[in-house]
VMD Tcl script that draws the C-alpha trace (Angstrom):
set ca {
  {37.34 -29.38 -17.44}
  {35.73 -26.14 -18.44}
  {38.19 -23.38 -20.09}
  {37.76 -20.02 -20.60}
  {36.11 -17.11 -17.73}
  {33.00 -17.39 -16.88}
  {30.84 -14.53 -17.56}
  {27.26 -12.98 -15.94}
  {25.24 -11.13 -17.94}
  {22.94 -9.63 -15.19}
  {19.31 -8.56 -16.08}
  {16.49 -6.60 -13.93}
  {14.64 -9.63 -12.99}
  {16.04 -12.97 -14.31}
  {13.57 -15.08 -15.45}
  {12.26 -17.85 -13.55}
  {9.07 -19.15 -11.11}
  {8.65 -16.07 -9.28}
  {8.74 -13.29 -12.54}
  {6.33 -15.71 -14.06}
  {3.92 -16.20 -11.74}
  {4.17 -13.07 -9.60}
  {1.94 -10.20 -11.47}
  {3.60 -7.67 -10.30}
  {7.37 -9.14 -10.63}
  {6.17 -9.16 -14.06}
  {4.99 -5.67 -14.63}
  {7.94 -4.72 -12.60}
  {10.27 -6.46 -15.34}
  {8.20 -5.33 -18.47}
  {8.13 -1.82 -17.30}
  {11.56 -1.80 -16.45}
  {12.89 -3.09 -19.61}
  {11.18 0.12 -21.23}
  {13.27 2.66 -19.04}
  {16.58 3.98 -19.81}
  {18.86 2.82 -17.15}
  {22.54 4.40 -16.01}
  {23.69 0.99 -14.93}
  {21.49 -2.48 -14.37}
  {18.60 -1.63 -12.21}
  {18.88 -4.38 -9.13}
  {15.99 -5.99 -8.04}
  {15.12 -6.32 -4.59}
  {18.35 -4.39 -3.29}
  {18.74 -5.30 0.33}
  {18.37 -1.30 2.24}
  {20.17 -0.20 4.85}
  {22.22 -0.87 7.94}
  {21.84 -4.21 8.88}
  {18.25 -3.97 11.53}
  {19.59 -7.29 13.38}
  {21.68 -6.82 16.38}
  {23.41 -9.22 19.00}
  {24.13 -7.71 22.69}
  {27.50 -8.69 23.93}
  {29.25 -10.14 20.97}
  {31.44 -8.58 18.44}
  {29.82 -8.97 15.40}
  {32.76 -9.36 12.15}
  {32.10 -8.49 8.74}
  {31.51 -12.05 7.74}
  {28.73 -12.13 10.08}
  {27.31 -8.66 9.34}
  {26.96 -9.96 5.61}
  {25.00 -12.81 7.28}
  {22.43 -10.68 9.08}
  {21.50 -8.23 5.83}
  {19.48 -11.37 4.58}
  {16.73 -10.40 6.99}
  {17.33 -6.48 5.78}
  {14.47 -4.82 3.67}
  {14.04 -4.76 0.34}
  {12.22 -2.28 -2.38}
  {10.80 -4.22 -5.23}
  {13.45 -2.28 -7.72}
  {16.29 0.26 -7.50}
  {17.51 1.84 -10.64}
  {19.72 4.63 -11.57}
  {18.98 7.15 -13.96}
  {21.25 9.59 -15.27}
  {19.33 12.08 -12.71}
  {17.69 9.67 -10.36}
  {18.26 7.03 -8.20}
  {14.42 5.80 -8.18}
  {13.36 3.21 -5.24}
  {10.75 1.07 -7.11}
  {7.59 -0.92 -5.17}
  {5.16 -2.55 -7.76}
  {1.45 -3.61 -7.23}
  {-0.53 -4.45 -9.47}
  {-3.52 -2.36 -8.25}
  {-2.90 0.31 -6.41}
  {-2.85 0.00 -2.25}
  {-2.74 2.54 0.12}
  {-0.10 0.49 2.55}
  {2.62 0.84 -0.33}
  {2.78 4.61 0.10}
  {4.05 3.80 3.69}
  {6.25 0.93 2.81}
  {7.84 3.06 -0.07}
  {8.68 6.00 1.98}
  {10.33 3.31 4.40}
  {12.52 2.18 1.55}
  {13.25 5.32 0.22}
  {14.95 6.29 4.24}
  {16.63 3.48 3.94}
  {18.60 3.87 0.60}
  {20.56 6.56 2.21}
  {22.21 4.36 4.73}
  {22.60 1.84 2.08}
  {26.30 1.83 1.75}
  {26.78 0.48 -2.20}
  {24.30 3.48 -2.92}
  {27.25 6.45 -2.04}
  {28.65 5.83 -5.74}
  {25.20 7.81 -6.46}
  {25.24 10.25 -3.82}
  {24.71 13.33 -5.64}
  {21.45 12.01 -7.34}
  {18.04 12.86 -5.94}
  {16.02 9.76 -4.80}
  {12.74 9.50 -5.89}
  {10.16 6.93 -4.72}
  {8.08 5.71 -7.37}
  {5.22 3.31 -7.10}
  {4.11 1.25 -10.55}
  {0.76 0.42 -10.49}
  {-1.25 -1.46 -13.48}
  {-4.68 -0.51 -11.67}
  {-5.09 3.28 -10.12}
  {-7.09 4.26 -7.59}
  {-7.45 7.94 -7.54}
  {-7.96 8.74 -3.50}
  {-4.07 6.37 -3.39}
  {-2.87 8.20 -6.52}
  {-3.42 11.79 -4.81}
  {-2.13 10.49 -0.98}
  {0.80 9.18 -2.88}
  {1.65 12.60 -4.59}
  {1.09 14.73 -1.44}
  {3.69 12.25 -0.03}
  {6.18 13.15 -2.48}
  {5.68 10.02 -4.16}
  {5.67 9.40 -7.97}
  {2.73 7.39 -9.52}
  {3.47 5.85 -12.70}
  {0.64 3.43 -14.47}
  {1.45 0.89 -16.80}
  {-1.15 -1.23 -18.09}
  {0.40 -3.91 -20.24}
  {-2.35 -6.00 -22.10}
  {-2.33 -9.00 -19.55}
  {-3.67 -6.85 -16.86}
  {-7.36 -7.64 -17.90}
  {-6.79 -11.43 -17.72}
  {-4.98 -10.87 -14.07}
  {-8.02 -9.09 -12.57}
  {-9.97 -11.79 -14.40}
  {-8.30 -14.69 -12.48}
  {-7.88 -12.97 -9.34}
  {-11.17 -11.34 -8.29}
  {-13.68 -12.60 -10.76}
  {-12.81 -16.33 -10.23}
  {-15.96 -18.44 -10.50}
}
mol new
graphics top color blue
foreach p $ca { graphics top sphere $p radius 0.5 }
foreach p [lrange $ca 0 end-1] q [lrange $ca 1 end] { graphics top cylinder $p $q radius 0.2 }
display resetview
């Protein structure tokens, strides 16, 4: 018999399989842990109205909750005392995040648990360990904040991934 409450202490990205094999779960996490954060930022946040529909039948909360497994999902969201900032992470920069972040970022304003931080601006921000300039400046002129964070491992990841022998 177990006494007492139980208790969750939640974290950014609990640790496990995916944050240590996933580069860019990682940087997410290590770059995280160095921001100052309003409440526990929540890693990937399901966005939005629920996209799955089905004609002719009612569909009950209980169900709804089912469907918003197959919502989208930004890498990160965390709150700021300012900010609520909609987080995707590569490790080297790609021009199809810019697209896939502004997607998110539409989103979190039809994302109901979000209303608690309605009077905050939302800023998209993609973390990159790698830039590329000509992504860095489309990014921007999207309205899009770049933020590079190099942690030491980032040499060893490019090493494994595209100068394999």
């Amino acid at each position: 018999m177990v006494s007492g409450t139980p208790t969750i202490t939640p974290v950014a990205i609990p640790d496990g399989p995916r944050r240590r094999t996933q580069a860019s779960t990682r940087l997410l996490h290590e770059w995280s842990e160095l921001q100052t954060w309003e409440a526990t930022p929540t890693y990937e946040m399901r966005l939005g109205p629920t996209p799955l529909v089905a004609t002719g039948a009612a569909i009950t909360p209980a169900v709804e909750r089912m469907l918003r497994v197959s919502n989208r999902y930004a890498d990160m969201v965390g709150v700021t005392a300012t900010e609520v900032q909609v987080i995707e992470a590569k490790m080297v920069a790609d021009p199809g995040a810019i697209s896939q972040l502004q997607h998110y970022v539409r989103l979190i304003y039809t994302t109901p648990i979000l209303q608690t931080y309605a009077n905050r601006t939302v800023v998209g921000v993609l973390l990159f360990a790698v830039d590329d300039p000509i992504v860095h400046q489309s990014a921007n002129a999207a309205g899009l904040r770049v933020v590079i964070y190099g942690p030491s491992w980032t040499n060893d990841y490019l090493a494994t991934k595209y100068f394999r022998r």
